[in-house]
PyMOL CGO cylinders between C-alpha atoms (Angstrom):
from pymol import cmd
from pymol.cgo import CYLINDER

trace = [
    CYLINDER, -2.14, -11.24, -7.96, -0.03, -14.04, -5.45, 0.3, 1, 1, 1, 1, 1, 1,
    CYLINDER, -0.03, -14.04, -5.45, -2.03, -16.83, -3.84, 0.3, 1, 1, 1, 1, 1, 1,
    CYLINDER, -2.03, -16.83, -3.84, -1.60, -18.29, -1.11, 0.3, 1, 1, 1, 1, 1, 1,
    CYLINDER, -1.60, -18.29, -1.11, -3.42, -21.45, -0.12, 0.3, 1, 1, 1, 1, 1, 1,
    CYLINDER, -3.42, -21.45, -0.12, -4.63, -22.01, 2.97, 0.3, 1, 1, 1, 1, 1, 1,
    CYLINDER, -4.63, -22.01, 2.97, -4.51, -25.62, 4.07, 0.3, 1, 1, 1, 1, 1, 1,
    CYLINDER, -4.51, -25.62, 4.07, -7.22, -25.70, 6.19, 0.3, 1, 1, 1, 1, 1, 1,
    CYLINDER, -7.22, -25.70, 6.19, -9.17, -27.69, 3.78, 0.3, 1, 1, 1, 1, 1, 1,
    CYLINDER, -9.17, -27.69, 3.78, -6.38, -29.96, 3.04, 0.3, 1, 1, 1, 1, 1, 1,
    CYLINDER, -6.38, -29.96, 3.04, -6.33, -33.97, 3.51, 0.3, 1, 1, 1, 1, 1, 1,
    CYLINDER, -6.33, -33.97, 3.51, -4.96, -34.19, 7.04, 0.3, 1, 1, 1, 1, 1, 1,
    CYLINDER, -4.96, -34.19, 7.04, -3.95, -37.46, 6.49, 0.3, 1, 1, 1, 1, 1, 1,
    CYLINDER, -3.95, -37.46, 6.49, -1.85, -36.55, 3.78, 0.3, 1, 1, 1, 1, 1, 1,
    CYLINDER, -1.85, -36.55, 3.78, -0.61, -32.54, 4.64, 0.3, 1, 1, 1, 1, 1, 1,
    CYLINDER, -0.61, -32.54, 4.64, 2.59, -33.23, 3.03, 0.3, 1, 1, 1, 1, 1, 1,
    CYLINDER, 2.59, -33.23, 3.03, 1.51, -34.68, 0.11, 0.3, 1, 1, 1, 1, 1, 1,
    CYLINDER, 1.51, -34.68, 0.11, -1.16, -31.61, -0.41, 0.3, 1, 1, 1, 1, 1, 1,
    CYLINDER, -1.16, -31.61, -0.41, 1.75, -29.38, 0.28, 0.3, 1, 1, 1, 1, 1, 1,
    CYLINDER, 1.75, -29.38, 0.28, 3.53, -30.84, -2.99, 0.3, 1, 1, 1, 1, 1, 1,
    CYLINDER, 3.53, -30.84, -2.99, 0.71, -29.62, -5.16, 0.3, 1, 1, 1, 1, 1, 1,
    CYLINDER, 0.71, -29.62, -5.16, 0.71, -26.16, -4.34, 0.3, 1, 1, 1, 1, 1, 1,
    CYLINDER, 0.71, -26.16, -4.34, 4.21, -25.53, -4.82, 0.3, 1, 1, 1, 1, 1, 1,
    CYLINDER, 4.21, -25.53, -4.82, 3.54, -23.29, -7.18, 0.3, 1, 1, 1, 1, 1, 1,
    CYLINDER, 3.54, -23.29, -7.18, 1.85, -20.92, -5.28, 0.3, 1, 1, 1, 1, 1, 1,
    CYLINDER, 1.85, -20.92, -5.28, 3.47, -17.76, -3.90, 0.3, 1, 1, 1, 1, 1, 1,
    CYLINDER, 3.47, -17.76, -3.90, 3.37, -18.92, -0.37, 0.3, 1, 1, 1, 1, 1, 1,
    CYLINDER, 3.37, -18.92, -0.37, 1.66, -21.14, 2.32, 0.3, 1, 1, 1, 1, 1, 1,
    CYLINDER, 1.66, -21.14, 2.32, -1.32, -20.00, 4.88, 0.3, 1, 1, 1, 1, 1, 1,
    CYLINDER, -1.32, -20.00, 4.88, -1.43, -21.66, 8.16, 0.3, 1, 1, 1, 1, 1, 1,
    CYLINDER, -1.43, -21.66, 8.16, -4.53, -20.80, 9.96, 0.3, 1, 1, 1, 1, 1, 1,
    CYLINDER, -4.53, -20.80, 9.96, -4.28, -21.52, 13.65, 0.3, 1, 1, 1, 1, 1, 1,
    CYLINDER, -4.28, -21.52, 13.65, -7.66, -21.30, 16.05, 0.3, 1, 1, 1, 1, 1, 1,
    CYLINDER, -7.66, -21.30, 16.05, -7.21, -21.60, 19.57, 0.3, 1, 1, 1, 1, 1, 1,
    CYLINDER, -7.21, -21.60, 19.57, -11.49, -22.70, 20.30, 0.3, 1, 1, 1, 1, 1, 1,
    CYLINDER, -11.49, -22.70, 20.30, -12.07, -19.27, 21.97, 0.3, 1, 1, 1, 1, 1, 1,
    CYLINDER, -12.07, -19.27, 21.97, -11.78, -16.38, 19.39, 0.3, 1, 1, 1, 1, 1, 1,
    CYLINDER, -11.78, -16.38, 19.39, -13.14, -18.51, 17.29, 0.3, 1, 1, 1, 1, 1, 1,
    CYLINDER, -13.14, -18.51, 17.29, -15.10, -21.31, 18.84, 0.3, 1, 1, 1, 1, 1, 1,
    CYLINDER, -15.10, -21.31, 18.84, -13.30, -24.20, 16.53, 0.3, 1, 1, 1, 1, 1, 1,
    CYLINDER, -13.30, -24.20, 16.53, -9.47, -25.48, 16.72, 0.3, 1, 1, 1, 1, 1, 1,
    CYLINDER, -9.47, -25.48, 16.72, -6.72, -26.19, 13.91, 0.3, 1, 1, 1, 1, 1, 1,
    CYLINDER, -6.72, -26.19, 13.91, -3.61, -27.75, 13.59, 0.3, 1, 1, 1, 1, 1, 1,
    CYLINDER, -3.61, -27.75, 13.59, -0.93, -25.91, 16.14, 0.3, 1, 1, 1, 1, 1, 1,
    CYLINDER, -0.93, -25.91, 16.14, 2.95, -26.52, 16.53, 0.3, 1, 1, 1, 1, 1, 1,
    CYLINDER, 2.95, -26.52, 16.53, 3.21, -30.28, 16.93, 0.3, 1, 1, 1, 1, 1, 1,
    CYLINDER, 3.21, -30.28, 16.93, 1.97, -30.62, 13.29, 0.3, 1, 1, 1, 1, 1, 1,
    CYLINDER, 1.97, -30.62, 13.29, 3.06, -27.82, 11.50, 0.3, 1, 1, 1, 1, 1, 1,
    CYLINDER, 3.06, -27.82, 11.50, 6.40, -28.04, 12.30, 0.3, 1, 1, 1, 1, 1, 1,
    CYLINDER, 6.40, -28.04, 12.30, 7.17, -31.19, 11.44, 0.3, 1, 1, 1, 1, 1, 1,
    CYLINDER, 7.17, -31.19, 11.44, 5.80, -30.24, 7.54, 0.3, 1, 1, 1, 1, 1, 1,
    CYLINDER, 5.80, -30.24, 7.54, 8.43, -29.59, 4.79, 0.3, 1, 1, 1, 1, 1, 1,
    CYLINDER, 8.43, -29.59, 4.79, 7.17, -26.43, 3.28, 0.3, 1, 1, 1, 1, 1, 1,
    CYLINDER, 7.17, -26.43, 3.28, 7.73, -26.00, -1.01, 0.3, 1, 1, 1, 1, 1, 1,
    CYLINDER, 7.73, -26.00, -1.01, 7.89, -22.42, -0.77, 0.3, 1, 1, 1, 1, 1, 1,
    CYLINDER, 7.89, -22.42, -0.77, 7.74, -19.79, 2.04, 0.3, 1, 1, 1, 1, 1, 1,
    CYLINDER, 7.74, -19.79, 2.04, 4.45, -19.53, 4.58, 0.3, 1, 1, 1, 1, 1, 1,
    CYLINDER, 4.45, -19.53, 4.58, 2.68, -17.44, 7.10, 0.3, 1, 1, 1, 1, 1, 1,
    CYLINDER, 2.68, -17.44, 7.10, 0.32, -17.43, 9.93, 0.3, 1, 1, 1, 1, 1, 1,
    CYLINDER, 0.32, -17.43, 9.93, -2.74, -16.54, 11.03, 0.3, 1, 1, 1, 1, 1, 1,
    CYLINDER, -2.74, -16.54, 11.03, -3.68, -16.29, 14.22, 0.3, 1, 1, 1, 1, 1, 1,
    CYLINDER, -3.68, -16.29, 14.22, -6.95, -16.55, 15.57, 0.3, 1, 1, 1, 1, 1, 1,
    CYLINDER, -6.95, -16.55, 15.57, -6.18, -16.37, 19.05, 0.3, 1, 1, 1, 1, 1, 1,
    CYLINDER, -6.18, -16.37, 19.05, -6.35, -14.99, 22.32, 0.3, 1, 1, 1, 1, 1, 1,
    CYLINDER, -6.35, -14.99, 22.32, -3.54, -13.52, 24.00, 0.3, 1, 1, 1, 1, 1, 1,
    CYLINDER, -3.54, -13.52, 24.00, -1.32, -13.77, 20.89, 0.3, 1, 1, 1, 1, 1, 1,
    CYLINDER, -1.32, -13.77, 20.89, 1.98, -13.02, 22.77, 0.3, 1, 1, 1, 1, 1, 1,
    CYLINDER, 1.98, -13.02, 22.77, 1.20, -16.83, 23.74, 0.3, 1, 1, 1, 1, 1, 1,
    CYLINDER, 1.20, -16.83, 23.74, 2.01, -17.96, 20.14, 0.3, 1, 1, 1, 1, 1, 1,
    CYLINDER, 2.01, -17.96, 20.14, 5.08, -16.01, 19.32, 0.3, 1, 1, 1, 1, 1, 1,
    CYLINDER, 5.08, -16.01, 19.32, 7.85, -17.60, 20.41, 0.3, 1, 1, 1, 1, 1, 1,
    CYLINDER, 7.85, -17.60, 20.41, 6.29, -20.95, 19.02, 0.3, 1, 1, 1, 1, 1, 1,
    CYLINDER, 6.29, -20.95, 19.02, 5.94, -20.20, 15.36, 0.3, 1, 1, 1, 1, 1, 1,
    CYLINDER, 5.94, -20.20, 15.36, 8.87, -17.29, 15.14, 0.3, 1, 1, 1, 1, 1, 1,
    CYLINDER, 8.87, -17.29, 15.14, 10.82, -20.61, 16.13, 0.3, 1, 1, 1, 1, 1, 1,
    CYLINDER, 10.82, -20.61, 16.13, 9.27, -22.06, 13.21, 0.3, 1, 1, 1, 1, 1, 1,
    CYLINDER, 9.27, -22.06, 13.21, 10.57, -20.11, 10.29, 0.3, 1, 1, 1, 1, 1, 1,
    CYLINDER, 10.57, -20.11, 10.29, 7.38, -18.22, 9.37, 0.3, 1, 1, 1, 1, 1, 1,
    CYLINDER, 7.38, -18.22, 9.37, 7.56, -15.18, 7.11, 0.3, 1, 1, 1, 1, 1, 1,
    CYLINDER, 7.56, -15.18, 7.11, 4.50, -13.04, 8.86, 0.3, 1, 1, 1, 1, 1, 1,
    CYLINDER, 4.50, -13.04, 8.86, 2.81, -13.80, 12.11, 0.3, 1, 1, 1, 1, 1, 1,
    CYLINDER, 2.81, -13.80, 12.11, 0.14, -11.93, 11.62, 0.3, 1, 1, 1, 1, 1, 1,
    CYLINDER, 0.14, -11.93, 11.62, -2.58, -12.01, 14.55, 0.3, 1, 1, 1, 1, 1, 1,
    CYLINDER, -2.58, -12.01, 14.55, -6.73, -10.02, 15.28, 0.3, 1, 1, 1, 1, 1, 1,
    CYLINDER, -6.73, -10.02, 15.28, -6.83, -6.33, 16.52, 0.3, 1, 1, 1, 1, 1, 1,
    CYLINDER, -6.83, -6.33, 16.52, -9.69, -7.89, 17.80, 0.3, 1, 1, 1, 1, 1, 1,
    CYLINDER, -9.69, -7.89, 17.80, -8.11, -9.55, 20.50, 0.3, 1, 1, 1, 1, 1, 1,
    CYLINDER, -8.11, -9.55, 20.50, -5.48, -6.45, 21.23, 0.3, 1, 1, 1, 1, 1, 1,
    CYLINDER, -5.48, -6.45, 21.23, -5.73, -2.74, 21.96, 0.3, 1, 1, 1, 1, 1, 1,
    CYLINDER, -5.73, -2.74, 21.96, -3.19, -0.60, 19.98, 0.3, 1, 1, 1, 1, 1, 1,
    CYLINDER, -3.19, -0.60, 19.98, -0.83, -0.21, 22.61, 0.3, 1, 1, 1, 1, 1, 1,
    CYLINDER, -0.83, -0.21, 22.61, -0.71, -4.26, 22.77, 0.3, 1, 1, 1, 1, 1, 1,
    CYLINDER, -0.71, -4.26, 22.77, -0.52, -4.11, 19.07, 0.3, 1, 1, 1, 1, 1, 1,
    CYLINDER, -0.52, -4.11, 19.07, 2.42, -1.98, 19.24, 0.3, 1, 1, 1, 1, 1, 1,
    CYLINDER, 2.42, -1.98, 19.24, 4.57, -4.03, 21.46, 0.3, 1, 1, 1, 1, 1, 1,
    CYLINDER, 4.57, -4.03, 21.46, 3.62, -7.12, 19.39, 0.3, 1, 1, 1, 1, 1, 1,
    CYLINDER, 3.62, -7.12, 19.39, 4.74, -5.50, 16.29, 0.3, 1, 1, 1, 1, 1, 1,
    CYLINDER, 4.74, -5.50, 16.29, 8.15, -4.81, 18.33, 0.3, 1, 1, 1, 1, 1, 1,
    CYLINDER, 8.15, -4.81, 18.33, 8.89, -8.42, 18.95, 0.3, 1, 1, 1, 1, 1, 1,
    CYLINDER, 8.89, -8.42, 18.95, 7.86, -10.27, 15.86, 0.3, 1, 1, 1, 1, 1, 1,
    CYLINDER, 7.86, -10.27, 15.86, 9.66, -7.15, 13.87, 0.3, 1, 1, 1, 1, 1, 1,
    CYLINDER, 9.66, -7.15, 13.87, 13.39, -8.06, 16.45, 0.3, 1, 1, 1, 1, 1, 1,
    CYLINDER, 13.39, -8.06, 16.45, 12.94, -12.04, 15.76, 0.3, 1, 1, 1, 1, 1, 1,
    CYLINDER, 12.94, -12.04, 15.76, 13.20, -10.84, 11.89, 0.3, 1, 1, 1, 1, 1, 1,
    CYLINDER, 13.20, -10.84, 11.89, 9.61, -11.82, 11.05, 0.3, 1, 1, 1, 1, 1, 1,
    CYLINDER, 9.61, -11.82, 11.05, 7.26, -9.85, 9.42, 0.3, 1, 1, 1, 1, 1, 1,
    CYLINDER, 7.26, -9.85, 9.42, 4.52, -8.56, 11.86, 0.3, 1, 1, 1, 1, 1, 1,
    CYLINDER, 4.52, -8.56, 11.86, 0.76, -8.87, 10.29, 0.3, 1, 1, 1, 1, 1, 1,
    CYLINDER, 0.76, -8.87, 10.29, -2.81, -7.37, 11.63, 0.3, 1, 1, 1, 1, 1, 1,
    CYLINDER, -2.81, -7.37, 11.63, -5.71, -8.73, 10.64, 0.3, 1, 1, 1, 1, 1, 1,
    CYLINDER, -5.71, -8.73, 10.64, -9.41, -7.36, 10.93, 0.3, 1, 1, 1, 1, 1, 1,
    CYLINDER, -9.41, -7.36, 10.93, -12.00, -9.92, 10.93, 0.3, 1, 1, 1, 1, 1, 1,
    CYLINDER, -12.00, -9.92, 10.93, -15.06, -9.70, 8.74, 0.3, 1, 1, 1, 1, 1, 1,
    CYLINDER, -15.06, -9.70, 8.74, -17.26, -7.35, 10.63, 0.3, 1, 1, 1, 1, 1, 1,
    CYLINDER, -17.26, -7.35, 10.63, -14.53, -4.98, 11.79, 0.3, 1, 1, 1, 1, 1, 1,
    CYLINDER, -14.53, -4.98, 11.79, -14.92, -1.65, 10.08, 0.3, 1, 1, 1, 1, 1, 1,
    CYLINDER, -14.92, -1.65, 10.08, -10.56, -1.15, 9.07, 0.3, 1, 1, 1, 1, 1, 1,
    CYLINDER, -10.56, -1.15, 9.07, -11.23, 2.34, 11.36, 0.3, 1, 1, 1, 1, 1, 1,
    CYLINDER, -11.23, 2.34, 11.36, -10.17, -0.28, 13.88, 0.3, 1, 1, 1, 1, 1, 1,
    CYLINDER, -10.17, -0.28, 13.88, -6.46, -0.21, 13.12, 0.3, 1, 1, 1, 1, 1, 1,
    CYLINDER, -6.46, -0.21, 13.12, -5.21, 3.64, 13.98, 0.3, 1, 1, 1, 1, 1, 1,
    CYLINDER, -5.21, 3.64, 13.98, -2.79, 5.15, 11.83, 0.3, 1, 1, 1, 1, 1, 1,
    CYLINDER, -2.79, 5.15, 11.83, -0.25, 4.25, 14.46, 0.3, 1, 1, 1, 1, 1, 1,
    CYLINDER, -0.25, 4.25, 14.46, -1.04, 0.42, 13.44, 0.3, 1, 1, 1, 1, 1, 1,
    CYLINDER, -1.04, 0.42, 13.44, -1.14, 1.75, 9.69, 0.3, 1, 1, 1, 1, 1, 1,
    CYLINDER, -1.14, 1.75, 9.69, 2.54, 3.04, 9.82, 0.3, 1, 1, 1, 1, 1, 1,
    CYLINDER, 2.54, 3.04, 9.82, 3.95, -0.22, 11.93, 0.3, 1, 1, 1, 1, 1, 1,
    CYLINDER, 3.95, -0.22, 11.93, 2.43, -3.05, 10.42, 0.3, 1, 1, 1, 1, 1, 1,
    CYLINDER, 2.43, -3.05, 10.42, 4.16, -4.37, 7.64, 0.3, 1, 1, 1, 1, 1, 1,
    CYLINDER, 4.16, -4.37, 7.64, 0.70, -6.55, 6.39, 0.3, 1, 1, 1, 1, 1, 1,
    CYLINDER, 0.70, -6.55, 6.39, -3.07, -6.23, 6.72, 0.3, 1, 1, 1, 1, 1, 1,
    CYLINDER, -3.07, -6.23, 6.72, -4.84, -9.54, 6.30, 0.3, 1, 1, 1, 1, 1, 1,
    CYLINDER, -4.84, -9.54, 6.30, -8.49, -8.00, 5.57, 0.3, 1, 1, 1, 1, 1, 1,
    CYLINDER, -8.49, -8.00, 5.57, -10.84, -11.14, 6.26, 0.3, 1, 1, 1, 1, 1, 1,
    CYLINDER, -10.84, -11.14, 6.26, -13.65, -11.23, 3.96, 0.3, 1, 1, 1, 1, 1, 1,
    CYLINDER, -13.65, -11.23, 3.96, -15.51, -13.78, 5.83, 0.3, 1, 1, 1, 1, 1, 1,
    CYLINDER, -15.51, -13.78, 5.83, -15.88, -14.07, 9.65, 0.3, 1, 1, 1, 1, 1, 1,
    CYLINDER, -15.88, -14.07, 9.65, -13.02, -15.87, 11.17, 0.3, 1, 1, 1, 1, 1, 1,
    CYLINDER, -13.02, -15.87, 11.17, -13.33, -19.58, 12.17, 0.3, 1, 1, 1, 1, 1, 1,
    CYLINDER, -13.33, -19.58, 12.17, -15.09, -20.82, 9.54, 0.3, 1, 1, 1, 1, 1, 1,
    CYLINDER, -15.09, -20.82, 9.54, -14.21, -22.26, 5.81, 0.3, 1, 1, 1, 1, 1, 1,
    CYLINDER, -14.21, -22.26, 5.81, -16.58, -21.93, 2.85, 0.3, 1, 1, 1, 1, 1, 1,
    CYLINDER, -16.58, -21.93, 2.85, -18.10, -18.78, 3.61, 0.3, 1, 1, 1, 1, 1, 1,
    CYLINDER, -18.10, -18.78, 3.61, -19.79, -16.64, 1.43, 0.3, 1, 1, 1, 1, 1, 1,
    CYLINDER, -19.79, -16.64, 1.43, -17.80, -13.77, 0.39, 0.3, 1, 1, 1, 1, 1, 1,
    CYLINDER, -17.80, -13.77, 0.39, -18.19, -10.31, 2.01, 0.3, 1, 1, 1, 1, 1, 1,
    CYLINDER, -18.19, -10.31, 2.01, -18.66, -7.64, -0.65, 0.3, 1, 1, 1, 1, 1, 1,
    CYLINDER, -18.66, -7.64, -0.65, -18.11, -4.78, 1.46, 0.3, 1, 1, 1, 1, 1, 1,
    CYLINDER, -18.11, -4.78, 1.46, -14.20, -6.11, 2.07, 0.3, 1, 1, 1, 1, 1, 1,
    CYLINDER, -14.20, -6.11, 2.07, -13.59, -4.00, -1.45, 0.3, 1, 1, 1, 1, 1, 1,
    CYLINDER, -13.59, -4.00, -1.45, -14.39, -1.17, -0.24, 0.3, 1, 1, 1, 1, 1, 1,
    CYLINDER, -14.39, -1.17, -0.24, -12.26, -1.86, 2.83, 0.3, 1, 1, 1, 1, 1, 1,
    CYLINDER, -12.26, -1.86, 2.83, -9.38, -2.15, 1.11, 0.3, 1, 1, 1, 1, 1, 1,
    CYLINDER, -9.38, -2.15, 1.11, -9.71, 1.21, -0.93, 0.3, 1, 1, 1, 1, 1, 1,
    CYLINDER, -9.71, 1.21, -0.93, -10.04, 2.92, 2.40, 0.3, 1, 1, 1, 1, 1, 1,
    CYLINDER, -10.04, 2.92, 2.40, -6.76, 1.35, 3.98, 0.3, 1, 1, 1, 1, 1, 1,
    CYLINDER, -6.76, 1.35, 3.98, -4.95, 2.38, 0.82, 0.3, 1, 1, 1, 1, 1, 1,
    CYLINDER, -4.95, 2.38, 0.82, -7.15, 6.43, 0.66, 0.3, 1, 1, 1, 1, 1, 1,
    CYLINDER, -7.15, 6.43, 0.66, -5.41, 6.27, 4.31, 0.3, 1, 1, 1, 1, 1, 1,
    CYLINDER, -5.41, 6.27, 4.31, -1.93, 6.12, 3.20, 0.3, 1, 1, 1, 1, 1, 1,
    CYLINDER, -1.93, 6.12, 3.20, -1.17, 2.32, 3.90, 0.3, 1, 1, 1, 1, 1, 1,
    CYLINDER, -1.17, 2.32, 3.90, 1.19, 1.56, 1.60, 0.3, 1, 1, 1, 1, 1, 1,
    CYLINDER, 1.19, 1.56, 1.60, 2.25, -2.12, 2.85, 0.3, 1, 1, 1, 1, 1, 1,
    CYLINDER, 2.25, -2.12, 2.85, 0.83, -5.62, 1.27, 0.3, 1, 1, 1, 1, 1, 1,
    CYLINDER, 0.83, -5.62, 1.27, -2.84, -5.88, 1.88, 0.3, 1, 1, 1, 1, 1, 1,
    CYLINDER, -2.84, -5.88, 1.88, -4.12, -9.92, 1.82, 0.3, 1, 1, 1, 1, 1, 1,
    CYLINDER, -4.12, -9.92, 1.82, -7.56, -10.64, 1.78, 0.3, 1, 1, 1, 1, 1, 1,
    CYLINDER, -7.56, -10.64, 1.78, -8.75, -14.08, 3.19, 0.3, 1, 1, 1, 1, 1, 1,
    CYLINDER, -8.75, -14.08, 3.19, -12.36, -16.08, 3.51, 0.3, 1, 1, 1, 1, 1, 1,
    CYLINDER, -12.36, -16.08, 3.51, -14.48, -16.66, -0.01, 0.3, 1, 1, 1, 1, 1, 1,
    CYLINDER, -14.48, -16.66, -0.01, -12.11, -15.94, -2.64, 0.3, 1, 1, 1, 1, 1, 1,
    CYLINDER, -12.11, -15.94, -2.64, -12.98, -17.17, -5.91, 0.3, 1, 1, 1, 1, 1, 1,
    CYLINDER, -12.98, -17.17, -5.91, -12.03, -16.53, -9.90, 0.3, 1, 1, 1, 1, 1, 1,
    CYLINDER, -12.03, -16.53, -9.90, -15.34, -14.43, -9.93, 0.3, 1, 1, 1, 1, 1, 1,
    CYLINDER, -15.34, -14.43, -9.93, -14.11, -11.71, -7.37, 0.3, 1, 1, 1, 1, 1, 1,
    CYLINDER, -14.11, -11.71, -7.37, -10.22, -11.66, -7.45, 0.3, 1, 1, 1, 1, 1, 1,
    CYLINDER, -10.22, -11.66, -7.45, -10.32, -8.92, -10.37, 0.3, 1, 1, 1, 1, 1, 1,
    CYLINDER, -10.32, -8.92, -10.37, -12.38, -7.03, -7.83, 0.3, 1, 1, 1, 1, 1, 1,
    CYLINDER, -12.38, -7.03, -7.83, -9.76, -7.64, -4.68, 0.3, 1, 1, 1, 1, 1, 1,
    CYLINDER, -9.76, -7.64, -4.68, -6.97, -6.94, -7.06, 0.3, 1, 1, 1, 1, 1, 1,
    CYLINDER, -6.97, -6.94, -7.06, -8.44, -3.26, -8.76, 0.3, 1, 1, 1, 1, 1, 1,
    CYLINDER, -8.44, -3.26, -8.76, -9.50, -2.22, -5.28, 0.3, 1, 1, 1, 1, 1, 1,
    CYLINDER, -9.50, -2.22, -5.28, -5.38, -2.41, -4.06, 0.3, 1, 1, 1, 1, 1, 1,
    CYLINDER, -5.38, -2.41, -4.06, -4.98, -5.97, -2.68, 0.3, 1, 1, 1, 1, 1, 1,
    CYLINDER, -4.98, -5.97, -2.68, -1.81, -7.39, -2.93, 0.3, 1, 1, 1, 1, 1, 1,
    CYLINDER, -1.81, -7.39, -2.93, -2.22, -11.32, -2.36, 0.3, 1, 1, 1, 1, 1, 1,
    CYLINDER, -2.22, -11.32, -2.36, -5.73, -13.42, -1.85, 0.3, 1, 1, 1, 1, 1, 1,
    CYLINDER, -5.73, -13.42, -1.85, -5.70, -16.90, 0.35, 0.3, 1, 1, 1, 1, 1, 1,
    CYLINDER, -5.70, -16.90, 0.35, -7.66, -19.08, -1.28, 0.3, 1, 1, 1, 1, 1, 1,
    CYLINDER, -7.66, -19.08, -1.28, -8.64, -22.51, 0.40, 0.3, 1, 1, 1, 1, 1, 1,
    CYLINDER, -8.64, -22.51, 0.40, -11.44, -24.32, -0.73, 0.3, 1, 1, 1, 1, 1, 1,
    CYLINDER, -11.44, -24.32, -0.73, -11.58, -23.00, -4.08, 0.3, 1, 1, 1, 1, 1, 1,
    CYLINDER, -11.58, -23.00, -4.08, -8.74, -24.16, -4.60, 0.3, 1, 1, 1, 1, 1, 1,
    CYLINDER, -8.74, -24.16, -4.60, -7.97, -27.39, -1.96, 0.3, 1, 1, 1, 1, 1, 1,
    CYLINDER, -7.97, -27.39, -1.96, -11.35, -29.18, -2.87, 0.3, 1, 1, 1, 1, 1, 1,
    CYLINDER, -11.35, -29.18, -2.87, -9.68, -29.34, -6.34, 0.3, 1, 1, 1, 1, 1, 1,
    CYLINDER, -9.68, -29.34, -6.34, -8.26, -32.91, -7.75, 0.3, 1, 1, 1, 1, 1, 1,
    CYLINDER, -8.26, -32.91, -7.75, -4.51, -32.24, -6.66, 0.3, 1, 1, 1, 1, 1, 1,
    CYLINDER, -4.51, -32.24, -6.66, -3.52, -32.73, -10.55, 0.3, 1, 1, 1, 1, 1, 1,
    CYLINDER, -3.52, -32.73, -10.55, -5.54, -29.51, -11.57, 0.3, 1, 1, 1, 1, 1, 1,
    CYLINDER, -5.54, -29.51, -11.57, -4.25, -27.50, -8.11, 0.3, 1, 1, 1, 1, 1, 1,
    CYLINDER, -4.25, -27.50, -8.11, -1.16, -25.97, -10.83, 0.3, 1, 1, 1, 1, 1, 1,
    CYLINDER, -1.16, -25.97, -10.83, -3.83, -24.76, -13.07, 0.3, 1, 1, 1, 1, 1, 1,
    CYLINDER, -3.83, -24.76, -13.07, -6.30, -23.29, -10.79, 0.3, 1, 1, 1, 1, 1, 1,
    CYLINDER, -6.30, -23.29, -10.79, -3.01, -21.18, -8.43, 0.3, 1, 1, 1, 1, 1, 1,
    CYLINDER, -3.01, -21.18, -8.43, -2.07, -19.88, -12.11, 0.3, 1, 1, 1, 1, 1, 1,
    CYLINDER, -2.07, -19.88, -12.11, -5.77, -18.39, -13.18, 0.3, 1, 1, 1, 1, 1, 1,
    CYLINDER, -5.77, -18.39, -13.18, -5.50, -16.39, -9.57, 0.3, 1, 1, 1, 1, 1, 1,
    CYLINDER, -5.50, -16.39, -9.57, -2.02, -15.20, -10.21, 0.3, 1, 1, 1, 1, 1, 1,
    CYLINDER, -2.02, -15.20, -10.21, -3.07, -13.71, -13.69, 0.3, 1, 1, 1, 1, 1, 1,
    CYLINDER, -3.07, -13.71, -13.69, -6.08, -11.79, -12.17, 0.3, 1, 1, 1, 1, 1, 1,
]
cmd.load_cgo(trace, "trace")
């Protein structure tokens, strides 16, 4: 299984430092809020730009109007931009895809925690290169994890999808095995992993990567 940490949990006084002990990891999660799809606000831009990242990183958006945010972190270097069909209808989607795909970034959709993955149309299915299935509802860290986000998954892959599936909000050593049998690819794991003493972060990212 890959990891990727989110650092939403991390020591904002020291996000570079935090960085540094989860090099290991596959990649990086940014998770950007905006205070309306989700009624809190994260780092943007300004910060995460000026960050020196160990290995490669993503976002996720939780946004409104994600065309808003393209330009911004496609500037940035990101590997997926991956943003809610919540906030888009498939049409929207589509067009989204289009420009993340031309800027040479991968192009992600995510379905938040009580979206049935019916949502995303086989249209969506064939054009996305990632699903970020959240496993929690979005905005929030520390969740309890949603058990029904297994089954999810199978159904994604039953429908054909045969891109990387990432599952985000309540990951843990106890359910990974679970994630990885049903077909996910990579887990984001934040405060399982970030409330960790940084000199045991190495150890933890490995136990997830052998699940």
């Amino acid at each position: 299984m890959k990891i990727s940490p989110s650092i939403l949990d991390a020591n904002f006084g020291a996000l570079q430092s935090d960085l540094e002990s989860i090099k290991m990891a596959d990649r990086i999660h940014l998770d950007v809020m905006d205070g309306q799809y989700v009624p809190n606000l994260s780092f943007g831009p300004p910060v995460l730009k000026n960050l020196e990242y160990p290995v490669e990183y993503e976002v996720h958006l939780m946004a409104n109007n994600p065309e808003r945010f393209i330009d911004l972190f496609c500037d940035m270097g990101v590997m997926t931009f991956t943003f809610h069909i919540e906030t888009v209808d498939e049409a929207k989607a589509l067009e989204l895809f289009k420009e993340i795909k031309s800027r040479g970034v991968k192009a992600g959709i995510c379905i938040d925690g009580a979206t049935s993955p019916e949502a995303l149309s086989s249209k969506i299915l064939a054009e996305a290169d990632q699903i970020l299935v959240m496993s929690v509802q979005a905005g929030f860290g520390g969740q309890r994890f949603m058990t029904e986000s297994v089954n999810k998954i199978k159904s994604l892959r039953a429908r054909g999808f045969a891109g990387e599936i990432e599952v985000d909000g309540g990951v843990n050593l106890d359910n990974v095995k679970s994630l990885a049998d049903a077909g996910a690819d990579i887990v984001v794991v934040g405060s399982a992993l970030m409330r960790q003493a940084t000199e045991v972060r190495g150890e933890v990212i490995k136990l997830f990567q052998q699940a």
